[in-house]
N, C-alpha and C positions, 0 to 999 in steps of 0.2 A: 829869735835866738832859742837857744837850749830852754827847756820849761824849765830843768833846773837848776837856769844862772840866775830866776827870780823868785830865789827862796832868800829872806833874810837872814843874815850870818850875824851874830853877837855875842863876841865871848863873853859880856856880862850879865848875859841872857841864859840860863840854863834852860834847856827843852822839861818839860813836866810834860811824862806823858799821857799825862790825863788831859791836856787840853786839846787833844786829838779831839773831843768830842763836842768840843764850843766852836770846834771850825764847822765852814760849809766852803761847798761848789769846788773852786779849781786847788784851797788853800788845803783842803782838806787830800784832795786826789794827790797832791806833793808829796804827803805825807805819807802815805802809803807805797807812793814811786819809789821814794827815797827810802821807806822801809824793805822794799824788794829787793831795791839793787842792793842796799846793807847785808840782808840774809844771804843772796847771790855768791858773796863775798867767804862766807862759812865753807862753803866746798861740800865735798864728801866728809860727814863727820864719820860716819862710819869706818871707811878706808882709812882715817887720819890720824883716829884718835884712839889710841891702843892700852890708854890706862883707865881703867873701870870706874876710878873716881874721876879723872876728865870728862868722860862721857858721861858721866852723871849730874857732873858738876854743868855741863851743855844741857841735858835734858831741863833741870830743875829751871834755865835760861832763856829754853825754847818755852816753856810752861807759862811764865810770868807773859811772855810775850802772846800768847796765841788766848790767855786769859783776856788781854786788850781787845782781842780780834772779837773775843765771844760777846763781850760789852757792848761792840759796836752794833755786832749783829742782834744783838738783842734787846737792842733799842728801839721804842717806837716804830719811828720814821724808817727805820732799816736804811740807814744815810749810808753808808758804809760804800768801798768801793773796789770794785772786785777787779781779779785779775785774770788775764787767758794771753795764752802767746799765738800768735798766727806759726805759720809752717816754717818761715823761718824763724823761730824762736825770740820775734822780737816779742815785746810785754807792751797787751793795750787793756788800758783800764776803761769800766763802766761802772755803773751804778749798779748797785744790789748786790755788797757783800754778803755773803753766803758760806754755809757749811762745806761746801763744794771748793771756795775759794782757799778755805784755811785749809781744807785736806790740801789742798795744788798745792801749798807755799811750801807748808810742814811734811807733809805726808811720806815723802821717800826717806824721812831722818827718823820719824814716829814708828812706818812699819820697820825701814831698815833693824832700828833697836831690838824692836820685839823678837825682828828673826834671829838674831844671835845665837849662837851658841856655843862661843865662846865662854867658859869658867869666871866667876868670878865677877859678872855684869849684873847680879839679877836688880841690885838698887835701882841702874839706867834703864833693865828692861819694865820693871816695876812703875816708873814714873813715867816713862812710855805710853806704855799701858793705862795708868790714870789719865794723861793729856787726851791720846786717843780718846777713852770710852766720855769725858769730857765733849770732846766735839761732837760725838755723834748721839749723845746723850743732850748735849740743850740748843743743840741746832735746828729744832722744831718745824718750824717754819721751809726745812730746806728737802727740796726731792734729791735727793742725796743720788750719783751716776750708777749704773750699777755695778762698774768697778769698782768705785772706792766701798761702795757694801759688801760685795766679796773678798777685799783683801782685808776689810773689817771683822768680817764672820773667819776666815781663813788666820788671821792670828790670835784672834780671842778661842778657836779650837786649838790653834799649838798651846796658847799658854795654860788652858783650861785642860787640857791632858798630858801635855808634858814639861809643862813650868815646875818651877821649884816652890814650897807653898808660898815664899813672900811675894811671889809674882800672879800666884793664882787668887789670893788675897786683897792683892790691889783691885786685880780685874772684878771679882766676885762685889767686893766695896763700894768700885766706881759704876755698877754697870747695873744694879739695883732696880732700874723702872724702864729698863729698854725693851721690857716683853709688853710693856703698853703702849710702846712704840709703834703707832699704824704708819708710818712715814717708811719706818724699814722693815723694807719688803721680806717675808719667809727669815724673819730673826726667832723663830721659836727653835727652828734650824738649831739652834745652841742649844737648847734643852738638853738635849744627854749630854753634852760635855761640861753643863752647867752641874746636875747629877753627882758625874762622874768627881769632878773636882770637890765640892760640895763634903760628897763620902769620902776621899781621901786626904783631904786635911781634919776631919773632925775623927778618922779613924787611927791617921796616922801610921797609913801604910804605902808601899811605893806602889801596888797593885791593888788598890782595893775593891776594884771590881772588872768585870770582864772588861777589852777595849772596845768604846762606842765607835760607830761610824766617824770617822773623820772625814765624809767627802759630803759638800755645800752645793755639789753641781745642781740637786736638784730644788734650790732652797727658790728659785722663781719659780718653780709649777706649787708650791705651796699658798695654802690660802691664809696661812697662819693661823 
């Protein structure tokens, strides 16, 4: 039958989602099924959700939740279990949750935020931006695709030059030891936008210095 019509149901039983981490083998893999097709469920937050504190109120939501994913992955055993859809978009899980796997889950609601530029978001793009540099900040262990590093470096340059300072503020906060980052490839790449953001929040001007390079194409021929 269905893998999951043998999950046990008890309404006197509340889920604690910390005992995701006492399971093992197929009880564990449920868990994570049932957590994808839950998310699946969310949609386009982007296109959907048009009030700045809604969206905000979802990021703060997605955060709690992608904080469980980092636990798993940064457990020992790396028990965790990852996700990939074949060509027709079905979902096959294996072993070795990964940085790669939480960009796949989260990742088009994470960059979607950031790119905004809608008025009046910056809290949602802000907490974005903390989740992001999050994942790719304690995901250690993970060869990170070289897409998901490009659209990494490609919105930490929008927010780093053209964020509002509470956005550039989170990013600068959360993003603190990713230039000892050997895992990600040509991240010094950020250094002028790093600079750049840096002098204009501590100057307190809307131009405070000439505009750096914003283009990352050449950040694989770099040796860091």
């Amino acid at each position: 039958g269905n893998i999951l019509d043998r999950v046990p149901v008890s309404p006197t039983a509340p889920v604690n989602s910390s005992q995701i981490f006492f399971l093992e083998g197929e009880q564990r893999e449920l868990v994570f099924r049932i957590w994808y097709r839950l998310l699946k469920i969310v949609g386009d937050l982007i296109g959907n959700i048009t009030d700045p504190l809604n969206l905000n109120n979802a990021m703060e939501g997605i955060e709690k939740v992608v904080n469980l994913f980092l636990r798993v992955v940064n457990k020992p055993d790396k028990g965790g279990t990852a996700r990939m859809e074949d060509s027709d978009g079905n979902v096959k899980l294996g072993r070795g949750l990964n940085g790669n796997t939480i960009v796949q889950i989260f990742g088009q609601w994470i960059f979607g935020t950031i790119k905004l530029k809608k008025p009046g978001f910056d809290d949602a793009k802000g907490n974005a931006v903390k989740i992001m540099c999050k994942i790719f900040d304690q995901c250690r262990d993970t060869v990170f695709s070289k897409e998901y590093i490009t659209r990494f470096y490609n919105c930490m340059v929008d927010v780093l030059q053209d964020g509002s300072a509470k956005v550039m503020t989170q990013a600068i906060m959360h993003s603190s030891t990713i230039f000892s980052a050997e895992y990600l490839t040509g991240v010094r790449i950020l250094v002028p936008s790093y600079v750049y953001a840096v002098h204009k929040i501590l100057t307190k001007k809307d131009k405070a210095v000439d505009t750096v390079p914003n283009s990352i194409d050449f950040c694989y021929d770099s040796d860091q």
